[in-house]
C-alpha positions as CSV (number, residue, x, y, z in Angstrom):
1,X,-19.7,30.5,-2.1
2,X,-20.4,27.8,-4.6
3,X,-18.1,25.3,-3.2
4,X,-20.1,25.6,0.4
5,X,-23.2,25.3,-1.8
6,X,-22.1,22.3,-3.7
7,X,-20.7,20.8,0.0
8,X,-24.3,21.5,1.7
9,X,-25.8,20.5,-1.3
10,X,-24.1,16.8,-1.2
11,X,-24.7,16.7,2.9
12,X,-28.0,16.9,1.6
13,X,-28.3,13.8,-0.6
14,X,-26.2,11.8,1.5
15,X,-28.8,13.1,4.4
16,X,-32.0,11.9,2.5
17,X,-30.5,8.4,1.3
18,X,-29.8,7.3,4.9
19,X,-25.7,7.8,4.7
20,X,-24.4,7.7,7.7
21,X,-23.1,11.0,8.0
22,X,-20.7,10.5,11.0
23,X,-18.3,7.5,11.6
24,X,-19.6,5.1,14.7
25,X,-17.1,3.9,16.3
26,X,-16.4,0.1,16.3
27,X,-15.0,-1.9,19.0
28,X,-12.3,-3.5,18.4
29,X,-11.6,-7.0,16.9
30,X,-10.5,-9.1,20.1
31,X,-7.0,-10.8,19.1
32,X,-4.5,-13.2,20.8
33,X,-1.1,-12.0,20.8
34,X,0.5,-13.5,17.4
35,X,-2.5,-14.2,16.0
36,X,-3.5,-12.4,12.6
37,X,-6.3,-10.1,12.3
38,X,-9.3,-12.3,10.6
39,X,-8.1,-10.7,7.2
40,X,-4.6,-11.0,7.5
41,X,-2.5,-13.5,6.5
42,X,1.6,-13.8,7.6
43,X,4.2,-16.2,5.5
44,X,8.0,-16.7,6.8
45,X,10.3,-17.8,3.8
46,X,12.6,-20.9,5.3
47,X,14.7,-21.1,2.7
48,X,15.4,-24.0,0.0
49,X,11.6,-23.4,-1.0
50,X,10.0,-23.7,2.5
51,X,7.5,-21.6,3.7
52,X,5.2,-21.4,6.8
53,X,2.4,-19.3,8.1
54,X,-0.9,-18.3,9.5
55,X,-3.4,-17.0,8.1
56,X,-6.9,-15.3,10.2
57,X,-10.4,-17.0,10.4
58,X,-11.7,-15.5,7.4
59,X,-8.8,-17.1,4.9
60,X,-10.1,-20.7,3.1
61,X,-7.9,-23.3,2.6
62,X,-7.9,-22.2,-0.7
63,X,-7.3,-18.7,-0.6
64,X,-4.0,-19.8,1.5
65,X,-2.9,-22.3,-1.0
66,X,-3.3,-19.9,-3.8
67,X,-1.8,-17.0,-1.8
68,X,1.1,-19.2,-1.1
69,X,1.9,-20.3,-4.5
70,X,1.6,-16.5,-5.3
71,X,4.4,-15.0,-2.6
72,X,6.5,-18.1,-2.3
73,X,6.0,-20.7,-5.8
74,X,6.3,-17.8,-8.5
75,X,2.5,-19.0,-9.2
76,X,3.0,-22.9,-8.9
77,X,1.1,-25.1,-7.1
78,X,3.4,-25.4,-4.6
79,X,4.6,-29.4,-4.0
80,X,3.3,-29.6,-0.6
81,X,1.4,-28.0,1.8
82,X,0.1,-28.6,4.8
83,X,-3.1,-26.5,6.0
84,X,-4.5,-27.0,9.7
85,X,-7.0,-25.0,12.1
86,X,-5.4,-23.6,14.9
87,X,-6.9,-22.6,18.4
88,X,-8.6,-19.4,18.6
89,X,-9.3,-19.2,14.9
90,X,-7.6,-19.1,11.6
91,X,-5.3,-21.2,10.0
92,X,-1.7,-22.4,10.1
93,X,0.6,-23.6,7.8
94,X,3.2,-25.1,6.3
95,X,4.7,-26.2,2.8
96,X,7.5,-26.4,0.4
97,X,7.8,-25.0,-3.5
């Protein structure tokens, strides 16, 4: 009895804030085949330090650099990298530790 209380009672406040109390459904996100989700980001090890990858539209440059010496450099910079816009959104990209 107290626990369907104390679940009516937080339907409730969540009722009179304005909380959605059902989840809408969302269409969606529209995404070429290989193409990351706008949050993701892919990195392929080469070997002898290389490393290449794509990251989706909402990755910076810099959030790619710094993801990339993260995975790949052990936390360096890494010595080169190479960071272009690609069609239908995002990033691609290539580099070496």
């Amino acid at each position: 009895m107290k626990m369907t209380i104390t679940a009516l009672g937080a339907l409730a406040v969540l009722t009179g804030c304005a909380a959605p109390t059902t989840t809408a459904q969302r269409p969606p996100v529209q995404v070429t085949p290989g193409q990351p989700q706008p949050n993701e980001l892919t990195i392929d090890t080469m070997g002898g330090g290389n490393f290449r990858g794509r990251a989706g539209s909402a990755w910076t440059r810099e959030e790619v650099q710094a993801q990339a010496a993260s995975m790949e450099c052990g936390g360096k910079r890494p010595r080169a990298i190479d960071i272009q816009p690609v069609s239908g959104g995002g990033l691609g990209f290539s580099g070496r530790c």
